[in-house]
MARFI-372548 format. One record per residue: residue in three letters; x, y, z of N, C-alpha, C in turn. Coordinates in steps of 0.1 Angstrom, whole numbers, padded with zeros to 4 digits, always signed. Layout:
ALAXYZXYZXYZ;...
This chain:
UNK+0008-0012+0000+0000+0000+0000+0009+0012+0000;UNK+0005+0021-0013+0015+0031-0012+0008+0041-0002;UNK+0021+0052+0001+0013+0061+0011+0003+0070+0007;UNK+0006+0071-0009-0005+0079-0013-0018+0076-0013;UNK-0023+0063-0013-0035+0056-0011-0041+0060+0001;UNK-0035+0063+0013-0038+0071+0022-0042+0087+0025;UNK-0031+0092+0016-0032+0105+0015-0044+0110+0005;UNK-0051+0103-0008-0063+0108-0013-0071+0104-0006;UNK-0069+0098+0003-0084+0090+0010-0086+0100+0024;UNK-0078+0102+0030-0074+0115+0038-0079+0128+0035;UNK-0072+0135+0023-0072+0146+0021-0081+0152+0015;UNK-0092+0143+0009-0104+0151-0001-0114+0155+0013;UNK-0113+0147+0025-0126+0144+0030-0121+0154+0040;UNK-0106+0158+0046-0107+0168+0051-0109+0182+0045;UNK-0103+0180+0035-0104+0199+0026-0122+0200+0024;UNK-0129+0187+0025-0146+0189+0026-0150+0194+0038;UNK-0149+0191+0050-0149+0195+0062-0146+0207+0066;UNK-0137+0213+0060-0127+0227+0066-0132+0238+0051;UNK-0136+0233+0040-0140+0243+0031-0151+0235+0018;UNK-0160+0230+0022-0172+0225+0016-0171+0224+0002;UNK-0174+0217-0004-0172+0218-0016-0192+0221-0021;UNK-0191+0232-0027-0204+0237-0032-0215+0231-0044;UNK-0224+0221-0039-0228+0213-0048-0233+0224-0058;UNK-0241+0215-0067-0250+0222-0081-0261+0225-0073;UNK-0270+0235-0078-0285+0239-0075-0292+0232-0074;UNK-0300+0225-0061-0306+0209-0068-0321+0215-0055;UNK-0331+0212-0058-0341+0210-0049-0342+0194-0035;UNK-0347+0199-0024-0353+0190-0020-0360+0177-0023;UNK-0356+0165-0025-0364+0153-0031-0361+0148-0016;UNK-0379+0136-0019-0380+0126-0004-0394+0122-0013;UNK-0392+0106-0008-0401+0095-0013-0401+0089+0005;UNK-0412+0076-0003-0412+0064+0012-0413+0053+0006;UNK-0409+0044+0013-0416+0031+0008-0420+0021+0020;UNK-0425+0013+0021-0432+0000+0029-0421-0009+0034;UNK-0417-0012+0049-0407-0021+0048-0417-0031+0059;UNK-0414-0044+0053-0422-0053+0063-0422-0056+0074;UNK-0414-0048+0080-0408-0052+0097-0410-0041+0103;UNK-0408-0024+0097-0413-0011+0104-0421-0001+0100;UNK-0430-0007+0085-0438+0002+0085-0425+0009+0074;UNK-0437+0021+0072-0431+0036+0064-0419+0037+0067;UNK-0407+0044+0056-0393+0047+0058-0396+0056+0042;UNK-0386+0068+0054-0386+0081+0045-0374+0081+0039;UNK-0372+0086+0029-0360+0087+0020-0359+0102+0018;UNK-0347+0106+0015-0346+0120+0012-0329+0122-0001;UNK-0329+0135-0003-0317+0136-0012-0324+0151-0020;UNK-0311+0154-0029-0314+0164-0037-0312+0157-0049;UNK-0326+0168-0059-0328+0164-0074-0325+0175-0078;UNK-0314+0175-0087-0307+0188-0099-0312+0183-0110;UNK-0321+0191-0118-0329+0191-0132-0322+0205-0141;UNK-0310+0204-0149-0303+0212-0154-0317+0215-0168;UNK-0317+0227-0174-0327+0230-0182-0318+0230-0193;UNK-0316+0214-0200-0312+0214-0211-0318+0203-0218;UNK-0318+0201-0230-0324+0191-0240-0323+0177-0235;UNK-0309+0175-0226-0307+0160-0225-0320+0160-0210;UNK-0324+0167-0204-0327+0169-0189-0337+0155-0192;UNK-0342+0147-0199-0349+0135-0197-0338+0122-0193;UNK-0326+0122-0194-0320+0115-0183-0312+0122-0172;UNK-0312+0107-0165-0309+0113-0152-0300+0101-0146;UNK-0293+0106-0135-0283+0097-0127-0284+0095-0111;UNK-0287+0084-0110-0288+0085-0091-0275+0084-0087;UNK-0269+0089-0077-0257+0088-0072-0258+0079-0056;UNK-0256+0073-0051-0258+0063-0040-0241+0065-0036;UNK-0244+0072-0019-0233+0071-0015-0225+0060-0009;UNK-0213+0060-0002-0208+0051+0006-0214+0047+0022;UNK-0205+0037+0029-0211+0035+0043-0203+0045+0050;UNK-0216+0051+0059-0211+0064+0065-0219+0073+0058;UNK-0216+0078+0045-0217+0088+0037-0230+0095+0038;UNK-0226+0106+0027-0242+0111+0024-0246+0118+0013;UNK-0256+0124+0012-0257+0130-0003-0248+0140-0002;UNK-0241+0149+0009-0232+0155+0006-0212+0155+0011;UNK-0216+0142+0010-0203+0134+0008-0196+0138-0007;UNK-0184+0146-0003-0171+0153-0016-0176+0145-0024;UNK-0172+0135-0029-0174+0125-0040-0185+0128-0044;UNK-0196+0125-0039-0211+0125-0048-0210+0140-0056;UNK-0209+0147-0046-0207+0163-0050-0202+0161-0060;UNK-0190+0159-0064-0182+0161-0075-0190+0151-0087;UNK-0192+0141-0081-0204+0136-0092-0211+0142-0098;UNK-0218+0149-0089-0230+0158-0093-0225+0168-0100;UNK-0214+0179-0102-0213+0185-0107-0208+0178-0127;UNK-0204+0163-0125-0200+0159-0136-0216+0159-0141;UNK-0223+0154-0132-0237+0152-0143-0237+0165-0148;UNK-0240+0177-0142-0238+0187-0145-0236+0195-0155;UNK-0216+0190-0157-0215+0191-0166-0219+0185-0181;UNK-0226+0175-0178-0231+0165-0193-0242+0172-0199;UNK-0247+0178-0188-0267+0188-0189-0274+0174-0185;UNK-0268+0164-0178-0282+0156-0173-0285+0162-0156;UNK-0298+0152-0156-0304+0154-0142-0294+0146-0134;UNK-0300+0151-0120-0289+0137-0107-0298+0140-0102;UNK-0300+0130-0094-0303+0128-0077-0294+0121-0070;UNK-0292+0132-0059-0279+0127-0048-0288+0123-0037;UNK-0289+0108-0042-0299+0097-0028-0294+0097-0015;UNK-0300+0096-0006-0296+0096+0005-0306+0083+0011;UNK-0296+0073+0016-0300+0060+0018-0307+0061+0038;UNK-0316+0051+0035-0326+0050+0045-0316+0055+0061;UNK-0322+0068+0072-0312+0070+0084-0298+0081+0081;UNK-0298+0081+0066-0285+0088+0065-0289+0104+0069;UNK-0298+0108+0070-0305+0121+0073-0304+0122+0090;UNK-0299+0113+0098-0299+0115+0108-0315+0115+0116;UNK-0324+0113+0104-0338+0112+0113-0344+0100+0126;UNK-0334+0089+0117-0341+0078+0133-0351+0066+0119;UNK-0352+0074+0105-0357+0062+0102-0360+0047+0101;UNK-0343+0045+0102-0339+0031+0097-0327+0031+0094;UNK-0318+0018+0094-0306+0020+0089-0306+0005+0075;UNK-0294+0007+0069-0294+0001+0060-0278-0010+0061;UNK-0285-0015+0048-0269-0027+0048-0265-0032+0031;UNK-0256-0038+0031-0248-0033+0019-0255-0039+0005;UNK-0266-0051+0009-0276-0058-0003-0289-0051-0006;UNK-0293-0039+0004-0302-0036+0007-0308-0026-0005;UNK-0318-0034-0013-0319-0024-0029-0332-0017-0031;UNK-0336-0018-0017-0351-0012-0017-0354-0001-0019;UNK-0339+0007-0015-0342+0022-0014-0341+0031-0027;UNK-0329+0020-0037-0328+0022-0049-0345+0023-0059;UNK-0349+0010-0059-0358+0009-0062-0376+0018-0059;UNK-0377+0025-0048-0384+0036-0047-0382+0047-0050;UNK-0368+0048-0049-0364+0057-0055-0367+0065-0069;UNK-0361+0054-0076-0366+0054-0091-0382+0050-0094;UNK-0389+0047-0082-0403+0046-0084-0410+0063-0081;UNK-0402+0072-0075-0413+0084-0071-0413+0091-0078;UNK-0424+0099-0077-0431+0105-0087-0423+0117-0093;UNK-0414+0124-0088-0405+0131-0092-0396+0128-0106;UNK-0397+0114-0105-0386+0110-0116-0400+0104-0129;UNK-0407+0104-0127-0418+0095-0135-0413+0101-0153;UNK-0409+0116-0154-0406+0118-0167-0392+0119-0174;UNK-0386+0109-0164-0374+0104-0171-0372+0091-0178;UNK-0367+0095-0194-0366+0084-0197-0356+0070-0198;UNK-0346+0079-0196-0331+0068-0193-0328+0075-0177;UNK-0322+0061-0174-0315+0066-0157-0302+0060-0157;UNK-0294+0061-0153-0278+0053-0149-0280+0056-0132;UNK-0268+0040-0130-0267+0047-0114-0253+0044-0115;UNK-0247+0051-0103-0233+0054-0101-0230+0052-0088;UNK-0229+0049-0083-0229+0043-0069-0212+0038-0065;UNK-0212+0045-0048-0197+0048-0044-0194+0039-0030;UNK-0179+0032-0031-0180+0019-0020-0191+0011-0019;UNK-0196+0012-0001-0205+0003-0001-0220+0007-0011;UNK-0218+0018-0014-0229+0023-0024-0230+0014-0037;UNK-0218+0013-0045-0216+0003-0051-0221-0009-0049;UNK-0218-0011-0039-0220-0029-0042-0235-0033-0041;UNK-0245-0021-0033-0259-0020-0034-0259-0019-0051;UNK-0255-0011-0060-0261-0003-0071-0254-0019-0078;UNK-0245-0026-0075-0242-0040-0082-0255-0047-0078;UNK-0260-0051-0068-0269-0061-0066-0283-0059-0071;UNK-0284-0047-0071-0300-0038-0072-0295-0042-0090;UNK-0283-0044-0099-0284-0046-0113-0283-0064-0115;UNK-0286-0076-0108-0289-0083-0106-0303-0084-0111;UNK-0312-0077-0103-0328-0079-0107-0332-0064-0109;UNK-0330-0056-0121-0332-0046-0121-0349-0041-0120;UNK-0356-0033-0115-0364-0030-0111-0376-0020-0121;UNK-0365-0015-0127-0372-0003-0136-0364-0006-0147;UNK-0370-0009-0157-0366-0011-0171-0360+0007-0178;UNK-0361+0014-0174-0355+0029-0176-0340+0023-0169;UNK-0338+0016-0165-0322+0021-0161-0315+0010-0174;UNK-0302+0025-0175-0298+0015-0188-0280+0008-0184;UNK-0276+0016-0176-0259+0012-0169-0258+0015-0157;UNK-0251+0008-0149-0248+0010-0141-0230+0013-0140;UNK-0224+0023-0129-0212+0023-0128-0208+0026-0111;UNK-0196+0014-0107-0187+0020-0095-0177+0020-0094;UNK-0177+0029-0078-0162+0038-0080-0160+0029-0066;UNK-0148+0024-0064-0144+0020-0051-0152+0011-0046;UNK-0163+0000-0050-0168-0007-0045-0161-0022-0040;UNK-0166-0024-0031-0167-0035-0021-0170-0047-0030;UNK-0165-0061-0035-0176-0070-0036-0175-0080-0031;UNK-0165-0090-0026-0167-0095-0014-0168-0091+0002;UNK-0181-0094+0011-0186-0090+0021-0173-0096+0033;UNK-0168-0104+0028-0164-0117+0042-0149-0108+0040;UNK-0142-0107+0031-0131-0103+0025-0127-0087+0031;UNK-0142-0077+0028-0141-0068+0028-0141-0064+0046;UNK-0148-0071+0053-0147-0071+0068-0132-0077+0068;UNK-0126-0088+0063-0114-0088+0073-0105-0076+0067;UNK-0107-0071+0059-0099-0061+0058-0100-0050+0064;UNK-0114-0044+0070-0109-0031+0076-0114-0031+0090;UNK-0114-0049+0094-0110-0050+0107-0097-0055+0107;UNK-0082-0054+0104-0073-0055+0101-0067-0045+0110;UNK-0059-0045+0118-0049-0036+0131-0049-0023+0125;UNK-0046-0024+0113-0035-0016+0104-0049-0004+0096;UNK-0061-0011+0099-0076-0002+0094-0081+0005+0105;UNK-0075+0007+0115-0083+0016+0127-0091+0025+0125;UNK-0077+0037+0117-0082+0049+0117-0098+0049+0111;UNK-0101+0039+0097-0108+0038+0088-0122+0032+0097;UNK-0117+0024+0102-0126+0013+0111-0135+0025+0119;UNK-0127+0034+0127-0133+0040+0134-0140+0049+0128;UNK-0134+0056+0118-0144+0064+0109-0157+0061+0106;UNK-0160+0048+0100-0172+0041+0100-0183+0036+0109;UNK-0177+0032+0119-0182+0029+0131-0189+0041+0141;UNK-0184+0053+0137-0187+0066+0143-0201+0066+0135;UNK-0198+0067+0123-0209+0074+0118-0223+0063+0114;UNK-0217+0054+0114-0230+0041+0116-0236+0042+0131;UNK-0228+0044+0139-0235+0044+0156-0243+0058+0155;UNK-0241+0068+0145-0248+0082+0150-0263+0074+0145;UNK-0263+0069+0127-0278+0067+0124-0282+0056+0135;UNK-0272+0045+0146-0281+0039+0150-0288+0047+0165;UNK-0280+0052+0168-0284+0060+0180-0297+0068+0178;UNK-0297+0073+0165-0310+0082+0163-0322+0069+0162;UNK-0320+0062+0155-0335+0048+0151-0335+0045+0171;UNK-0328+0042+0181-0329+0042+0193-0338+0048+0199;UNK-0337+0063+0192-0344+0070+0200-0358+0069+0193;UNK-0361+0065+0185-0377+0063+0179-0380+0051+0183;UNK-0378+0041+0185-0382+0023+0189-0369+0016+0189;UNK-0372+0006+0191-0362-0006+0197-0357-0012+0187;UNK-0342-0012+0193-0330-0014+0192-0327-0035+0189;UNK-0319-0038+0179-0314-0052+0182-0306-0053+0195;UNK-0297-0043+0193-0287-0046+0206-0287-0030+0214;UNK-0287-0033+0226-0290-0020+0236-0280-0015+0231;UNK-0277+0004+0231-0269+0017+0227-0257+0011+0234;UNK-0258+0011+0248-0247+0010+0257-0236-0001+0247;UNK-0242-0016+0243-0233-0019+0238-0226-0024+0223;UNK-0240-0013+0216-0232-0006+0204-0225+0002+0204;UNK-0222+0009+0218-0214+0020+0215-0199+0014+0218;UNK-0200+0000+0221-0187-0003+0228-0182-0013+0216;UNK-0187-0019+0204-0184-0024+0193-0173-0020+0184;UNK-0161-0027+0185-0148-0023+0178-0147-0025+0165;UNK-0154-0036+0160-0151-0041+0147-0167-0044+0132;UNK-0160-0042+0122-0167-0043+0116-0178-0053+0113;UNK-0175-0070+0117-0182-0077+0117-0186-0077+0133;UNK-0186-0076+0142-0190-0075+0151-0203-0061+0151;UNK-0202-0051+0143-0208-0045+0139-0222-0051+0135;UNK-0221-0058+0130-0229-0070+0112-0239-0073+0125;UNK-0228-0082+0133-0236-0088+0138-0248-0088+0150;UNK-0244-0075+0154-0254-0073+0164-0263-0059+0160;UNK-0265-0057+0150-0269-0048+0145-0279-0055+0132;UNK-0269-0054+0119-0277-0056+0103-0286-0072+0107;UNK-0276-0082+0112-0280-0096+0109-0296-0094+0120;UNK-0294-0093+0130-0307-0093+0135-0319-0081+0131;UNK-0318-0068+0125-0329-0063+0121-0333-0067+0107;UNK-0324-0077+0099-0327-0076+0085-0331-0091+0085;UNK-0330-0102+0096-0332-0120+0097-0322-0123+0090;UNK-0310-0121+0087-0299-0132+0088-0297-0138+0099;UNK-0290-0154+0097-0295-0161+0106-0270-0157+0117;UNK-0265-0147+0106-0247-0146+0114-0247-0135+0102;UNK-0233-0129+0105-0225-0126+0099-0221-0132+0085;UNK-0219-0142+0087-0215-0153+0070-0224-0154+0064;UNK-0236-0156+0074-0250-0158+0062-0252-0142+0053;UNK-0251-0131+0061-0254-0118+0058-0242-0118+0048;UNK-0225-0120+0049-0215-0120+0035-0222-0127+0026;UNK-0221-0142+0031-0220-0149+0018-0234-0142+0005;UNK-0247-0144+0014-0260-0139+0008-0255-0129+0000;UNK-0252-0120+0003-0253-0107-0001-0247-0102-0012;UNK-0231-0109-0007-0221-0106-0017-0222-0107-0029;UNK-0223-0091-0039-0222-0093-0055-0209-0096-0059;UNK-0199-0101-0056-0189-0105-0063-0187-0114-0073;UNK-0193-0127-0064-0196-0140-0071-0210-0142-0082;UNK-0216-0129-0084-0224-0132-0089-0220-0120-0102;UNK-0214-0119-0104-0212-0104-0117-0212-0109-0127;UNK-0217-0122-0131-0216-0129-0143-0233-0129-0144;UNK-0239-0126-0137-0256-0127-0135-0261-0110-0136;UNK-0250-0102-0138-0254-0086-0139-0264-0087-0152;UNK-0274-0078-0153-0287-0077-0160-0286-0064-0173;UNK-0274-0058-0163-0271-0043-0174-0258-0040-0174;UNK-0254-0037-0185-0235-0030-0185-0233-0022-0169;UNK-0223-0030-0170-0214-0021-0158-0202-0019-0160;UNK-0199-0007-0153-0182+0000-0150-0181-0002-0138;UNK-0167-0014-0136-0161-0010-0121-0148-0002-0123;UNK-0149+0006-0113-0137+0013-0113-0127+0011-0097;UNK-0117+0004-0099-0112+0002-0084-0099+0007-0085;UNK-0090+0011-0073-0075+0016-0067-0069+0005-0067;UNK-0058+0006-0071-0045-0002-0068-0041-0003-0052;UNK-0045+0015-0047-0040+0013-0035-0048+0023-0023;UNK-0064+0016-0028-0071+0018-0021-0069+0011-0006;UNK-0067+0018+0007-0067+0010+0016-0079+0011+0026;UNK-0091+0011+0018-0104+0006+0029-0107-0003+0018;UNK-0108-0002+0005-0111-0012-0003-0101-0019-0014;UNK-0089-0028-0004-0077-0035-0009-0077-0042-0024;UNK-0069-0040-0033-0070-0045-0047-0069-0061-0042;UNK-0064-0070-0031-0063-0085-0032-0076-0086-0028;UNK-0086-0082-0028-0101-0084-0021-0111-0082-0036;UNK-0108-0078-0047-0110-0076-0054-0107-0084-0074;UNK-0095-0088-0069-0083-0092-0084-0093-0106-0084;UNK-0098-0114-0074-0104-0128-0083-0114-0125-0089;UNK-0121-0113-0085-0134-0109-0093-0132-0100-0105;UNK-0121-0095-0110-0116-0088-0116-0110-0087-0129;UNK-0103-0099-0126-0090-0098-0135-0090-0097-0148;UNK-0107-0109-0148-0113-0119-0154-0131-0117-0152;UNK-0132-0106-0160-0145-0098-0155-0149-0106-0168;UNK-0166-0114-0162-0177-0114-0172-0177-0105-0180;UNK-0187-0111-0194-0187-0100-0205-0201-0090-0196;UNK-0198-0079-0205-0207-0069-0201-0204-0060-0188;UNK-0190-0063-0186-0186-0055-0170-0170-0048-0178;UNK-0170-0036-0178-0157-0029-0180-0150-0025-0170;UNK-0140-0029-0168-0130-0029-0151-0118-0019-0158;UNK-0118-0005-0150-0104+0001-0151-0098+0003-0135;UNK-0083-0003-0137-0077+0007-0124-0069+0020-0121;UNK-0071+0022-0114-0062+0040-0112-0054+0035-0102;UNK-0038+0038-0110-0025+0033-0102-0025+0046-0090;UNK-0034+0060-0096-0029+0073-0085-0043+0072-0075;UNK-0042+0074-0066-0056+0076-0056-0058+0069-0047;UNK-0064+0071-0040-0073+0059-0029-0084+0058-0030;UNK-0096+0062-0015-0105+0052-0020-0116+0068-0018;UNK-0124+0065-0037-0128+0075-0034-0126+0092-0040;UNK-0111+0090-0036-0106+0104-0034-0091+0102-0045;UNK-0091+0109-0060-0083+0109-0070-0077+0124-0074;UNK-0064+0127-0080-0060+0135-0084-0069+0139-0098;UNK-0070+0156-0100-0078+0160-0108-0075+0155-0123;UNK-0062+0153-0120-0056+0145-0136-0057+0128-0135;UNK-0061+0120-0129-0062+0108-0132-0072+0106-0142;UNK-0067+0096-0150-0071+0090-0162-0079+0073-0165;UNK-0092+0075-0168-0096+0057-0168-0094+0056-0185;UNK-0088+0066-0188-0091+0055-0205-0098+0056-0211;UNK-0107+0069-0209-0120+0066-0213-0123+0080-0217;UNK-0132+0083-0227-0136+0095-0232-0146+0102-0224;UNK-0147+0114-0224-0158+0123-0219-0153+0132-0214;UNK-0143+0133-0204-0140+0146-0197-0123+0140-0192;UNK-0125+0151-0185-0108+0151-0175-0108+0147-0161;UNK-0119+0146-0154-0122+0138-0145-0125+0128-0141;UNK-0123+0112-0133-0129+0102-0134-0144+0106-0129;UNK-0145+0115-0123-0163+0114-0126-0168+0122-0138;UNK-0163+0128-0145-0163+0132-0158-0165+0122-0171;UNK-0157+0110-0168-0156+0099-0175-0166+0089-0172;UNK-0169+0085-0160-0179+0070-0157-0193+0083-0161;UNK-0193+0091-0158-0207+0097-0166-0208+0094-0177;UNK-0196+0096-0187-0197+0096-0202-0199+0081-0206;UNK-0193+0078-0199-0193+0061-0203-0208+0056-0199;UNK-0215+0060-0188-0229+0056-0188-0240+0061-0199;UNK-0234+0073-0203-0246+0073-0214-0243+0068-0231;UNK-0226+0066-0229-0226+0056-0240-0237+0040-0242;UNK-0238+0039-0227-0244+0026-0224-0258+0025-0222;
């Protein structure tokens, strides 16, 4: 792992924090949908409808774990749709609003799928989704059984696709900093659903949970009925299944991403099913790229400039 793999992954997310990066003009969007175990769950995010010819497509952007719709990355997403003249919506997955709705987990494609069911989007005719980390590996699985015949590509950046793999890696000594990063910001959405109704595992000893699969397990596996941890990887994991994808996809992975390791990734990779285009970026980490990195690929000078272009080739 070079050091720089640390230093993009580091340094976009602090220069966001200390000087915001200023999304596009986007309105207020929020749907619901029915979940069978709590009733109504509110969804929220911003819809940017740029007033140009192309404005009948559109792109959902689905962030990472932790993340949000105004997580640097999507932002800069957003500004690539932007720049294309298409629509975006920067989703904001079930709890990430800090309301107490619900929280989510990494197979969980329900939210995608209402998404593109609300009425806001009803006059769009093509959709792409772009989906980041764990965001990804939802926007992989959700293209398994695609839902809405309008979506025509899917693409990710930094995604996850082994679940079992991707836990031992950033429960790994050497993943703290990362570890903890995550763990903070998953305890805030669980702490808020706490305070609306009941909890799988009491606060006191969620808040004392070190690890990522120890995370899984007293949390996702019991509000979602997996029966462990392994049953919740193995189920869920799109890795093994990318030969079963329904629509073109772009993965895009780091060499030396270190929350999402290239050996966690190279069996699924190397040797990608037809209909999956895999580029890697030797500069970057996870996430977070130099304004000059390159995938190879036409459309802009940005890699979010590029996986846009490349979605609406597709």
């Amino acid at each position: 792992m070079k050091f720089g793999g640390h230093l993009w992954t580091i340094a976009p997310n602090l220069r966001h924090r200390v000087r915001p990066h200023k999304a596009p003009a986007a309105l207020p969007w929020s749907t619901s949908l029915a979940d069978p175990k709590i009733g109504s769950v509110a969804l929220h995010g911003h819809l940017h409808a740029p007033s140009a010819t192309s404005a009948d497509e559109l792109v959902v952007l689905v962030h990472g774990l932790g993340g949000s719709p105004d997580s640097q990355y999507v932002i800069q997403a957003a500004h690539a749709a932007d720049r294309a003249g298409i629509s975006c919506l920067r989703l904001g997955l079930r709890g990430t609003d800090r309301s107490g709705a619900d929280y989510y987990h990494a197979g969980l494609t329900e939210d995608l799928s209402a998404a593109l069911a609300s009425p806001a989007l009803a006059e769009i005719r093509r959709i792409y989704i772009l989906g980041f980390s764990l965001g990804g590996h939802t926007s992989l699985r959700f293209a398994l059984q695609p839902t809405d015949p309008r979506v025509c590509a899917i693409a990710t950046l930094c995604a996850p696709l082994d679940l079992h793999a991707g836990s031992r890696a950033i429960d790994n000594p050497k993943a703290w900093p990362y570890r903890r990063y995550l763990l903070g910001g998953l305890l805030e959405i669980y702490e808020q659903v706490a305070a609306r109704r009941a909890v799988p595992t009491p606060l006191a000893i969620a808040r004392r949970i070190t690890t990522m699969r120890e995370w899984d397990s007293k949390t996702v596996v019991p509000r979602f009925g997996f029966s462990s941890a392994d049953d919740y990887y193995t189920s869920m994991s799109a890795g093994p299944r990318l030969g079963e994808l329904a629509l073109p996809a772009l993965v895009v992975a780091a060499e030396h991403d270190p929350m999402v390791p290239a050996w966690t990734l190279h069996r699924y990779l190397d040797t990608p099913p037809p209909g999956i285009t895999v580029r890697w970026l030797q500069r970057g980490g996870h996430v977070g790229f130099p304004r000059s990195a390159d995938l190879g690929l036409a459309g802009g000078e940005t890699v979010f400039d590029q996986m846009v272009a490349w979605l609406r080739e597709h």
